[in-house]
C-alpha positions in Angstrom: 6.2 -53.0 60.2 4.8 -50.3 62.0 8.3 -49.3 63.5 9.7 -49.2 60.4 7.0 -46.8 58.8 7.4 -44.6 61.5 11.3 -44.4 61.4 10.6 -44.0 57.5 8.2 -41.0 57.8 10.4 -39.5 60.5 13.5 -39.9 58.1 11.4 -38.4 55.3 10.3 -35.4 57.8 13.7 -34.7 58.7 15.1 -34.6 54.7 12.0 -32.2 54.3 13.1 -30.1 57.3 16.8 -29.6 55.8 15.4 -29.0 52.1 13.4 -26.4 53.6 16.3 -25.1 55.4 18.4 -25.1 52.7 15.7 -22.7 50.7 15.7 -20.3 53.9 19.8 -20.0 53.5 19.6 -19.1 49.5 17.3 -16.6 50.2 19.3 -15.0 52.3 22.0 -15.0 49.9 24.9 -14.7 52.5 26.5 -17.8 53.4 27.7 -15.6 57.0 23.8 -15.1 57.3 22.5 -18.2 56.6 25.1 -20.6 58.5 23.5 -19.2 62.0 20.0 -19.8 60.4 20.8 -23.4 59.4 22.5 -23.9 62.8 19.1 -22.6 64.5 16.7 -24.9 62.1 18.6 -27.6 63.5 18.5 -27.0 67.3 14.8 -26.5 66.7 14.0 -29.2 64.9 16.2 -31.6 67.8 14.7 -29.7 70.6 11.2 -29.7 69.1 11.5 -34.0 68.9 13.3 -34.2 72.5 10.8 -36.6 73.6 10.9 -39.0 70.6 12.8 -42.4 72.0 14.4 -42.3 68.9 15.0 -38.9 68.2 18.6 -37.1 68.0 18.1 -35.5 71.9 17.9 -38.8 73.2 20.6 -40.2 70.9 23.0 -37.3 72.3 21.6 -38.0 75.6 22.8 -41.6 75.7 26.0 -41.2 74.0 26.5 -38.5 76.7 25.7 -40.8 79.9 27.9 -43.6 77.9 30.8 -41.4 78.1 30.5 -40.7 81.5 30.4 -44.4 82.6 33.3 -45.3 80.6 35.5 -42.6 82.3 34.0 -43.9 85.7 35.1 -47.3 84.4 38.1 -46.2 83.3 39.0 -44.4 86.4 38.2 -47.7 88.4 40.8 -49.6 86.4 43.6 -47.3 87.4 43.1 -47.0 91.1 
């Protein structure tokens, strides 16, 4: 139960984090402005939660290292 209110407030946090970034890109007015805004609220936000076991970092992280040791399995198969 606790998980899952953590994972819920997290979830929340992160909807509040884009609504907040989508304010920051209608002020700006300029879509050519605020796309590199948007695009830097994001990296922030997944840098600033890089140690969270469940956090988008790690989730990049693993899906990264899972790539690599399918094309090391992959390349194993063919030889």
């Amino acid at each position: 139960m606790k998980k899952l209110l953590l994972i819920l407030f997290k979830s929340l946090g992160f909807i509040v984090f884009i609504i907040i970034g989508f304010i920051a890109i209608s002020l700006l007015y300029d879509f050519i402005a605020g796309l590199p805004l948007f695009i830097a609220i994001i990296c922030i936000y997944i840098w600033g939660t890089r140690k969270d076991k469940d956090g988008f970092y790690r989730l990049f992280k693993d899906t990264h290292q899972n790539n690599l040791d399918d094309i090391e399995r992959q390349k194993e198969n063919y030889q």
